[in-house]
mmCIF file of the N, C-alpha and C atoms, coordinates in Angstrom:
data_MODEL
# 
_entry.id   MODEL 
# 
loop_
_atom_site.group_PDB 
_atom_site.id 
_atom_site.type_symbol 
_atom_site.label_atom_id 
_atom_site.label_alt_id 
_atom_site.label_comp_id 
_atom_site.label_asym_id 
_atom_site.label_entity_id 
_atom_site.label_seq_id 
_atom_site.pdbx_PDB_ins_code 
_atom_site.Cartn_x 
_atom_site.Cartn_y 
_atom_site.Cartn_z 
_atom_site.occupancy 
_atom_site.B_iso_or_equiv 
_atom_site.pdbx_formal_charge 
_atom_site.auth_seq_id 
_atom_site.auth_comp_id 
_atom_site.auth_asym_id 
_atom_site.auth_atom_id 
_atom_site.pdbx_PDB_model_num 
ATOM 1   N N  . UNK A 1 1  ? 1.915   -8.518  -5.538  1.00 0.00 ? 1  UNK A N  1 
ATOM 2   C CA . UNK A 1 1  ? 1.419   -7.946  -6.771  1.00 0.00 ? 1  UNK A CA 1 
ATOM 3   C C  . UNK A 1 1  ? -0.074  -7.712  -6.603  1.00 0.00 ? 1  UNK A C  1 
ATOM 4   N N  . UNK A 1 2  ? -0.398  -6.678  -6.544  1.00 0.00 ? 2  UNK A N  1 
ATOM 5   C CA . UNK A 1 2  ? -1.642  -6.251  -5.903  1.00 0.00 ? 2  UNK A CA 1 
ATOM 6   C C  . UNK A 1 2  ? -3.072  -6.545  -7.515  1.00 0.00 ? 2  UNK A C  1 
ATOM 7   N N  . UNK A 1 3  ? -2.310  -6.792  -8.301  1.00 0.00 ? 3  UNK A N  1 
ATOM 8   C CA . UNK A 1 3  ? -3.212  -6.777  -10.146 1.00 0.00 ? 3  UNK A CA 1 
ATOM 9   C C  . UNK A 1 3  ? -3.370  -8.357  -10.356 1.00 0.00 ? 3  UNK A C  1 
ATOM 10  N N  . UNK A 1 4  ? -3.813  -8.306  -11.390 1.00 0.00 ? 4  UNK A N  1 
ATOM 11  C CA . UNK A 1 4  ? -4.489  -9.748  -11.728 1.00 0.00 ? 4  UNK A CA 1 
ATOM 12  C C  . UNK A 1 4  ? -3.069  -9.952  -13.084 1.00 0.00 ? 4  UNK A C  1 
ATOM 13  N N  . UNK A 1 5  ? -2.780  -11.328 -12.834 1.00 0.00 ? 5  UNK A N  1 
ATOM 14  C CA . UNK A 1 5  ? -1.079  -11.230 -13.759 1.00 0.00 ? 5  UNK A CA 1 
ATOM 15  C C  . UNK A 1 5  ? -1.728  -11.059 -15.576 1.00 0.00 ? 5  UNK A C  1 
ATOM 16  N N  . UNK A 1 6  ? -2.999  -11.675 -15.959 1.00 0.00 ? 6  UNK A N  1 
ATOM 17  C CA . UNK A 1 6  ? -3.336  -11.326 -17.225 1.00 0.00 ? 6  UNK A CA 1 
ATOM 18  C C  . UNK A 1 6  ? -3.534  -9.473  -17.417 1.00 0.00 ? 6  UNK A C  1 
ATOM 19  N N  . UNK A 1 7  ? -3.145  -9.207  -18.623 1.00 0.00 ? 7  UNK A N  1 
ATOM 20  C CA . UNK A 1 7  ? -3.705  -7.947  -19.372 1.00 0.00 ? 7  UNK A CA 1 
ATOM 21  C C  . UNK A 1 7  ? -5.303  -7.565  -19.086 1.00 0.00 ? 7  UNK A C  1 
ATOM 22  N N  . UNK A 1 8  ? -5.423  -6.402  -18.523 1.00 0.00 ? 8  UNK A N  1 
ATOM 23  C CA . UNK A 1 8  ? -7.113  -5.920  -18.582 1.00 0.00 ? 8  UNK A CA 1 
ATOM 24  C C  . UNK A 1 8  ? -7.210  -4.412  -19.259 1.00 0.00 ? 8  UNK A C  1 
ATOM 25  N N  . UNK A 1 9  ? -8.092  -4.471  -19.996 1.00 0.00 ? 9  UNK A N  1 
ATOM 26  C CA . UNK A 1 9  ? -8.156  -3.418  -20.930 1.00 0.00 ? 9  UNK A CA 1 
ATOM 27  C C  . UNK A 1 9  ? -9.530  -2.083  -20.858 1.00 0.00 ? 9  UNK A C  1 
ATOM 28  N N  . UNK A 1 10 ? -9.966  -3.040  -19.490 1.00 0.00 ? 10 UNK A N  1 
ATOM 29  C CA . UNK A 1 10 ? -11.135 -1.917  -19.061 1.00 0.00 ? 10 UNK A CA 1 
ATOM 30  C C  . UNK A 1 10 ? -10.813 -1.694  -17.597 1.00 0.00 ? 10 UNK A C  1 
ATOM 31  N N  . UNK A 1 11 ? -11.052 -0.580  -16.909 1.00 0.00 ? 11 UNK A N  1 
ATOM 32  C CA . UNK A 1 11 ? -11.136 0.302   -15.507 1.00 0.00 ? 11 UNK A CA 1 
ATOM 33  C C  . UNK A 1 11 ? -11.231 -1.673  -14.653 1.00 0.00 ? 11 UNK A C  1 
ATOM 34  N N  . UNK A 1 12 ? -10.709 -1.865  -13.721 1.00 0.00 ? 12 UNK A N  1 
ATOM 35  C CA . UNK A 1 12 ? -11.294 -3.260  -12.862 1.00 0.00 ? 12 UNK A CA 1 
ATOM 36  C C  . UNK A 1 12 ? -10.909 -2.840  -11.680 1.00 0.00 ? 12 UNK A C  1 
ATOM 37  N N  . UNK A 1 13 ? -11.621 -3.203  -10.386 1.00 0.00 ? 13 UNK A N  1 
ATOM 38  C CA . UNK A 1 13 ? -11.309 -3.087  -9.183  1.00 0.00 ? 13 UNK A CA 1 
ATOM 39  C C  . UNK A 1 13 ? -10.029 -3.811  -8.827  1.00 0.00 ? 13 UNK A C  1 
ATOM 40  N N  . UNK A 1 14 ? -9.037  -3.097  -8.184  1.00 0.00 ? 14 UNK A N  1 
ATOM 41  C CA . UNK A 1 14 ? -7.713  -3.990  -7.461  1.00 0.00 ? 14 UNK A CA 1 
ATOM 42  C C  . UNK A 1 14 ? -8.171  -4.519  -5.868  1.00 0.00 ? 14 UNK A C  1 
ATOM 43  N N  . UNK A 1 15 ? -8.356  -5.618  -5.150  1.00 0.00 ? 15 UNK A N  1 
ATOM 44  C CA . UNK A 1 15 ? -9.088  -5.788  -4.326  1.00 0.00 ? 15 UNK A CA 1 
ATOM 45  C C  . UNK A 1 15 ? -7.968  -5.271  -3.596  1.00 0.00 ? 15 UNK A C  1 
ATOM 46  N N  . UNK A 1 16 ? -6.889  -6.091  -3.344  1.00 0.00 ? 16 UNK A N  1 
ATOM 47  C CA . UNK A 1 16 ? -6.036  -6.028  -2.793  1.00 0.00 ? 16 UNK A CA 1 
ATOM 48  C C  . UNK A 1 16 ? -5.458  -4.377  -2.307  1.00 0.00 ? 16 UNK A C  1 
ATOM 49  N N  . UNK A 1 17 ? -5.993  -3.224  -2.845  1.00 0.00 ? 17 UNK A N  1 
ATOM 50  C CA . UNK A 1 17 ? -5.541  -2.010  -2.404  1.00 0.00 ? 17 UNK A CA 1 
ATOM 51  C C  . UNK A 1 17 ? -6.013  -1.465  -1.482  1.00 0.00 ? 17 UNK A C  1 
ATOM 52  N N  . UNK A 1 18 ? -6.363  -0.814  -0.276  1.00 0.00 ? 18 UNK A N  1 
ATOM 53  C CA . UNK A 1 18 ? -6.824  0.202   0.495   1.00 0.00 ? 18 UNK A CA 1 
ATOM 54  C C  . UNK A 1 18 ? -8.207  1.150   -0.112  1.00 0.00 ? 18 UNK A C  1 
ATOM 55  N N  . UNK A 1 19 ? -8.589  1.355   0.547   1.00 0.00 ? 19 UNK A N  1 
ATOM 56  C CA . UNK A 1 19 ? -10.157 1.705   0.279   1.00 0.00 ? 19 UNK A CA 1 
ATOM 57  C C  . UNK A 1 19 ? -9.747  3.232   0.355   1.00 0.00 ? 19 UNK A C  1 
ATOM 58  N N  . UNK A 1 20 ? -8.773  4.123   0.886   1.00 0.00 ? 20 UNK A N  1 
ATOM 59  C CA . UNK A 1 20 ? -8.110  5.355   0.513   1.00 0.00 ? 20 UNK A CA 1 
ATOM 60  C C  . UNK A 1 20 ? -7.757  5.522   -0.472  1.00 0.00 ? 20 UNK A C  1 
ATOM 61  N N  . UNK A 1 21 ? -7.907  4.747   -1.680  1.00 0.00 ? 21 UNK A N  1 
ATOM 62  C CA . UNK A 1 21 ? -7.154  5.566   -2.767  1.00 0.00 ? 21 UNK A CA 1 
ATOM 63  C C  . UNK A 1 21 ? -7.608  6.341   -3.532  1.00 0.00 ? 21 UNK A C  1 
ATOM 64  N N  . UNK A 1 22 ? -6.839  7.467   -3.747  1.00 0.00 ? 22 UNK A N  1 
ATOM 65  C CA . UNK A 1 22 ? -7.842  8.935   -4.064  1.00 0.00 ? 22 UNK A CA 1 
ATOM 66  C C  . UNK A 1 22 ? -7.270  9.070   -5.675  1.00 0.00 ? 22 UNK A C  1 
ATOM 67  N N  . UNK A 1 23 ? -6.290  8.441   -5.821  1.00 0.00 ? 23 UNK A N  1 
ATOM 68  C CA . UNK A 1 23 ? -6.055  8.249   -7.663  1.00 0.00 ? 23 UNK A CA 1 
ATOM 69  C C  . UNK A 1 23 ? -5.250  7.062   -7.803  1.00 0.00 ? 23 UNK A C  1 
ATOM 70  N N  . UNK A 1 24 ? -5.568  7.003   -9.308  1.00 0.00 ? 24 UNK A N  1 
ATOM 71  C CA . UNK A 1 24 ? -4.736  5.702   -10.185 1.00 0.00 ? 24 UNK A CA 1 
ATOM 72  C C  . UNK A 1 24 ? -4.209  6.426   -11.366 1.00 0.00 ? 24 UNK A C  1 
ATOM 73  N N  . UNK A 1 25 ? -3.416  6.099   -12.001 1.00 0.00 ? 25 UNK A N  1 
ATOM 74  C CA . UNK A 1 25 ? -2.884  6.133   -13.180 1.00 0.00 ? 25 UNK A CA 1 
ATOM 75  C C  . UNK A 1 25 ? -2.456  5.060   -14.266 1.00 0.00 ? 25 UNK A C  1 
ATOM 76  N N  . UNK A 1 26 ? -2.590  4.948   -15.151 1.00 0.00 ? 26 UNK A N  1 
ATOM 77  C CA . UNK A 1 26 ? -2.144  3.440   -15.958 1.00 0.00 ? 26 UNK A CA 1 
ATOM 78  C C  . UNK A 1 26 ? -0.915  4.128   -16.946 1.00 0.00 ? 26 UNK A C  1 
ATOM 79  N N  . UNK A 1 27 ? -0.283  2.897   -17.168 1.00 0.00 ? 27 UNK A N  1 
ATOM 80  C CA . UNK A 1 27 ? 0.720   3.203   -18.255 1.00 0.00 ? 27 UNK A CA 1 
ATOM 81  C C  . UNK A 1 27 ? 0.599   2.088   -19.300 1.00 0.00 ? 27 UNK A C  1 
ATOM 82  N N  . UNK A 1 28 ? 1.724   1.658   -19.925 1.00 0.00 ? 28 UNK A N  1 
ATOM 83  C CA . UNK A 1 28 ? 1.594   0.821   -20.904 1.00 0.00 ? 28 UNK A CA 1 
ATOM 84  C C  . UNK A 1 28 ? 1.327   -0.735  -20.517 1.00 0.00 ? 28 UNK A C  1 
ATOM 85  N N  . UNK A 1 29 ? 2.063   -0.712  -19.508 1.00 0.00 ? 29 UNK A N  1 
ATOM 86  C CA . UNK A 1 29 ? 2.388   -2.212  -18.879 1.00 0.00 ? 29 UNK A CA 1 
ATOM 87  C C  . UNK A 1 29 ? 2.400   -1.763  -17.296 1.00 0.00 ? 29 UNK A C  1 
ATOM 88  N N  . UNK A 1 30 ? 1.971   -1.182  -16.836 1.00 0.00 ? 30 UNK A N  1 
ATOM 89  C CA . UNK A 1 30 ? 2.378   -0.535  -15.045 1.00 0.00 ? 30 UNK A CA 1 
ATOM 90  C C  . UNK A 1 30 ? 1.250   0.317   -14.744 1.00 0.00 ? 30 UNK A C  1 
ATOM 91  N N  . UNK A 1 31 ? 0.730   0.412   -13.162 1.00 0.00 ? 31 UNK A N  1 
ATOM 92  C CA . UNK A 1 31 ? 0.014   1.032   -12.407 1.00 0.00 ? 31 UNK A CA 1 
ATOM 93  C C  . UNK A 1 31 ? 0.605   1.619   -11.446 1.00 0.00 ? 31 UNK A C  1 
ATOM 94  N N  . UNK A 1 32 ? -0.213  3.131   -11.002 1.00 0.00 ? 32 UNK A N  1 
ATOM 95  C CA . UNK A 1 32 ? 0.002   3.584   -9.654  1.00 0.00 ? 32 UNK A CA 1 
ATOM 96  C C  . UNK A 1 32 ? -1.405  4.055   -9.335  1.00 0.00 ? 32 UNK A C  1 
ATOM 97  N N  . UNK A 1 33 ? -1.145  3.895   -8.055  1.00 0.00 ? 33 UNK A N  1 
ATOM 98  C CA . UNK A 1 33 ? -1.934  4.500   -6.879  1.00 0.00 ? 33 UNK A CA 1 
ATOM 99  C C  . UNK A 1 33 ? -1.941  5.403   -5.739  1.00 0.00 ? 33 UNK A C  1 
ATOM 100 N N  . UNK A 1 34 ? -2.139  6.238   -5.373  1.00 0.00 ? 34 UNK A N  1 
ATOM 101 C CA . UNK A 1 34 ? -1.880  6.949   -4.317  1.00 0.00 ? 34 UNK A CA 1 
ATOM 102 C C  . UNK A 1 34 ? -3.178  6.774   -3.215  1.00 0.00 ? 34 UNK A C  1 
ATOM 103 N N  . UNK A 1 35 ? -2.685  7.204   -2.066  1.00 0.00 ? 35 UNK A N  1 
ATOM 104 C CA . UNK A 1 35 ? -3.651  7.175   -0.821  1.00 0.00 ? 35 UNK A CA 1 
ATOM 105 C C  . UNK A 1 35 ? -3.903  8.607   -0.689  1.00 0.00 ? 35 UNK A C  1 
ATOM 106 N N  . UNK A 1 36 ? -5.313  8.822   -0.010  1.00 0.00 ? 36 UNK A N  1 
ATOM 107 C CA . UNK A 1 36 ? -5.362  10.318  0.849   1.00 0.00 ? 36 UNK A CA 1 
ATOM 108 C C  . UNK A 1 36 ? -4.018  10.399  1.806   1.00 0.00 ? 36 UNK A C  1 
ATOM 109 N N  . UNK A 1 37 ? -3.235  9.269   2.383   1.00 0.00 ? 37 UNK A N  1 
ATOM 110 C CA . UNK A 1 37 ? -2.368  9.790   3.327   1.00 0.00 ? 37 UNK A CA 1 
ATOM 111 C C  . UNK A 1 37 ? -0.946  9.858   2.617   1.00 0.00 ? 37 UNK A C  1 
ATOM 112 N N  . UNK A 1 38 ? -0.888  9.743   0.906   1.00 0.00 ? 38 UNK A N  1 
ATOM 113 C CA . UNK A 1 38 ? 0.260   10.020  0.678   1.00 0.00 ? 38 UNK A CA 1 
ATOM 114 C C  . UNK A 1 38 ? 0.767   8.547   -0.103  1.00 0.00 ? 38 UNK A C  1 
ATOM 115 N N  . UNK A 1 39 ? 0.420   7.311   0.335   1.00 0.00 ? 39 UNK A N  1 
ATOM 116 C CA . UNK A 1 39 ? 1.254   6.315   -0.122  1.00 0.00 ? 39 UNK A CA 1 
ATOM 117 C C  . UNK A 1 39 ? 1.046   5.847   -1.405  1.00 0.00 ? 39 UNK A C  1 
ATOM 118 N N  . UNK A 1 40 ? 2.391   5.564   -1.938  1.00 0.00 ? 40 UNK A N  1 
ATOM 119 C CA . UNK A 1 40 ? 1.829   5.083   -3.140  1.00 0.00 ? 40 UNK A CA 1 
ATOM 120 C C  . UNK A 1 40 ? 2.338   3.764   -3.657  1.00 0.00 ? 40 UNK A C  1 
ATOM 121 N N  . UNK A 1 41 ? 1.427   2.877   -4.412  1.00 0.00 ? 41 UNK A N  1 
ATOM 122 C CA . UNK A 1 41 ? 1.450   1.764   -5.455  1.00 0.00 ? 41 UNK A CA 1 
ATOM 123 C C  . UNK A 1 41 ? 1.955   1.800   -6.302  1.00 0.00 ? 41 UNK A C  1 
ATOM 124 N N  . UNK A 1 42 ? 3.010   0.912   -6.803  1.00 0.00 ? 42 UNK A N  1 
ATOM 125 C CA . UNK A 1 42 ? 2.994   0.840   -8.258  1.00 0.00 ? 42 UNK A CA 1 
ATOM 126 C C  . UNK A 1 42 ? 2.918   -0.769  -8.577  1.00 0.00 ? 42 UNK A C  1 
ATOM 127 N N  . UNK A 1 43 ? 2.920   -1.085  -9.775  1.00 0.00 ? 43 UNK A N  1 
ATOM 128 C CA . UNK A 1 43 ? 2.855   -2.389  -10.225 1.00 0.00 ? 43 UNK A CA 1 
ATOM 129 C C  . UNK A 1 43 ? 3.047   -2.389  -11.823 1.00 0.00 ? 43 UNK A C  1 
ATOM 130 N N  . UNK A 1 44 ? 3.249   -3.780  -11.980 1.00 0.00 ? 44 UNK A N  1 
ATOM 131 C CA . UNK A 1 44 ? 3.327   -3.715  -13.675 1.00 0.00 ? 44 UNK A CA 1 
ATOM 132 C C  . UNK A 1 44 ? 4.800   -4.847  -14.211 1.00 0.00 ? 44 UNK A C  1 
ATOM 133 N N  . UNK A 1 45 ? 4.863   -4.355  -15.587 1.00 0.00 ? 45 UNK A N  1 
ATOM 134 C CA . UNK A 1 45 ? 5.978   -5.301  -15.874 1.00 0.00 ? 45 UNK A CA 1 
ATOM 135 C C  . UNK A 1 45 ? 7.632   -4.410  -15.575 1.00 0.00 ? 45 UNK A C  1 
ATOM 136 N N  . UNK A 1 46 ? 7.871   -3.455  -15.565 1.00 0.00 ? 46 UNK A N  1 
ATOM 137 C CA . UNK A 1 46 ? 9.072   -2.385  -15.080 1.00 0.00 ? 46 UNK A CA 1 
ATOM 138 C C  . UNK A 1 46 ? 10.360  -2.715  -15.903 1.00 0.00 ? 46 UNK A C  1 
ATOM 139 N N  . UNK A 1 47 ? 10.234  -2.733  -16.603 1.00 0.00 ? 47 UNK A N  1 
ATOM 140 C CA . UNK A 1 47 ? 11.511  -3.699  -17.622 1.00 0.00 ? 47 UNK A CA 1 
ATOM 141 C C  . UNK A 1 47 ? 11.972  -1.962  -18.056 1.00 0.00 ? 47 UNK A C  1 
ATOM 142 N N  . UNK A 1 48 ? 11.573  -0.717  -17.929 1.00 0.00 ? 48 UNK A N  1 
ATOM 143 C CA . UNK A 1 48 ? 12.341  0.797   -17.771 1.00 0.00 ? 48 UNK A CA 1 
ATOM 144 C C  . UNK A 1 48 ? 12.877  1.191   -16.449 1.00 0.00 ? 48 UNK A C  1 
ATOM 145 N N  . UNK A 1 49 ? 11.986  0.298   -15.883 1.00 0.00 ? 49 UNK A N  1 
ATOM 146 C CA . UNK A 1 49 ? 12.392  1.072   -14.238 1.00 0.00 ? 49 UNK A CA 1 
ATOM 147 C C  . UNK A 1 49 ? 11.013  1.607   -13.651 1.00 0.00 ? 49 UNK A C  1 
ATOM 148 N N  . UNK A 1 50 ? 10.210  1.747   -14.158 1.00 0.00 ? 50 UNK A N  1 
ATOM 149 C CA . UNK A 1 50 ? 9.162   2.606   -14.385 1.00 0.00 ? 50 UNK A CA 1 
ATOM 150 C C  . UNK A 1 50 ? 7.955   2.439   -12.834 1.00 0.00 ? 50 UNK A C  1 
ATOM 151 N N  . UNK A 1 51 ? 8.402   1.983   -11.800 1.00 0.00 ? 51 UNK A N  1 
ATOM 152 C CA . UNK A 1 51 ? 8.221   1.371   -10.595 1.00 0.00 ? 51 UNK A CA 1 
ATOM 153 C C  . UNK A 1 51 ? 8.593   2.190   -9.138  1.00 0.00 ? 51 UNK A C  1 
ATOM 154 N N  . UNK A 1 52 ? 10.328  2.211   -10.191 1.00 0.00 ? 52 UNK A N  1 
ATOM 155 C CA . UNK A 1 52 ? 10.623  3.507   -9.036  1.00 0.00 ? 52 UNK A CA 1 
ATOM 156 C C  . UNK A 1 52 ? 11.392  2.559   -7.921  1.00 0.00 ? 52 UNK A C  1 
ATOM 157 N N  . UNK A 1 53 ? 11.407  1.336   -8.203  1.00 0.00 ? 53 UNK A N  1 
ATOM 158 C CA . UNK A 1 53 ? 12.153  0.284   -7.388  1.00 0.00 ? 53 UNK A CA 1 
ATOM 159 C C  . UNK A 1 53 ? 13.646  0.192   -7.384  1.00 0.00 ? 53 UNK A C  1 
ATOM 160 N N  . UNK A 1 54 ? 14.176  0.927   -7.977  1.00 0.00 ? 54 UNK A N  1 
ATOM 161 C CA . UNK A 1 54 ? 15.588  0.949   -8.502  1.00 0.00 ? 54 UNK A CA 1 
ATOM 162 C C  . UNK A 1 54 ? 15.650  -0.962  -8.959  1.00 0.00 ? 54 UNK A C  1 
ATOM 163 N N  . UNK A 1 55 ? 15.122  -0.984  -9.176  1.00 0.00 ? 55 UNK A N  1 
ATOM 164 C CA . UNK A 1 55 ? 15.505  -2.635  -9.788  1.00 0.00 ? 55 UNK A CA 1 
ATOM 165 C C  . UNK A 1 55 ? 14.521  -2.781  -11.297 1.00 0.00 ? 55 UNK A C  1 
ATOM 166 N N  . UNK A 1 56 ? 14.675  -3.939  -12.183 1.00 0.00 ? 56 UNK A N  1 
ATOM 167 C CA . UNK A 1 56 ? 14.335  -3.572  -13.357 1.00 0.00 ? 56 UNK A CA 1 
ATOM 168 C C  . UNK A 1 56 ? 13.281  -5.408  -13.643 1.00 0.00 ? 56 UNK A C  1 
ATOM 169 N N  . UNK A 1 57 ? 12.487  -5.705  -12.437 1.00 0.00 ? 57 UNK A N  1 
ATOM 170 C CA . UNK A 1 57 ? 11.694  -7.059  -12.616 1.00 0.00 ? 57 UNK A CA 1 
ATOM 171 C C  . UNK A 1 57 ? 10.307  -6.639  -12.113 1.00 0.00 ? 57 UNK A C  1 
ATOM 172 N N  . UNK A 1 58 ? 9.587   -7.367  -12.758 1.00 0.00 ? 58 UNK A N  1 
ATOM 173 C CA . UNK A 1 58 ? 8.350   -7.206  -12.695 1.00 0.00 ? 58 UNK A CA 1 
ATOM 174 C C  . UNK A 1 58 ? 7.901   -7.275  -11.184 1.00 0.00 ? 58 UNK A C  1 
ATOM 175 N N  . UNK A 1 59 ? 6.562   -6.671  -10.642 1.00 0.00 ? 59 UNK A N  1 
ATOM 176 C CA . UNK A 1 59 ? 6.256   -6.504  -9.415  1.00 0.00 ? 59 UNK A CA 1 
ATOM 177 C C  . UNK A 1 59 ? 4.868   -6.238  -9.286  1.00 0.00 ? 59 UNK A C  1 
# 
């Protein structure tokens, strides 16, 4: 889990990500990230799916 497990409600650095990442996006409860080479992050609570993990637990 690349996020800090409490709620943050302002922009915070993810240390844990790659120094390539050329965007983020937030949702309600979930993050993504993408790289210049394509890869992407997600994280969050996923209780929709919303991860993209085909599975429905937090990550």
């Amino acid at each position: 889990q690349p996020a800090p497990a409490a709620d943050v409600y302002v922009p915070t650095p993810v240390p844990s990500l790659p120094s390539s990442v050329d965007a983020v996006a937030a949702g309600h409860y979930h993050s993504l990230a993408v790289s210049s080479a394509g890869e992407v992050w997600a994280w969050g609570r996923n209780e929709e799916g919303q991860l993209g993990r085909g599975l429905q637990a937090p990550r």
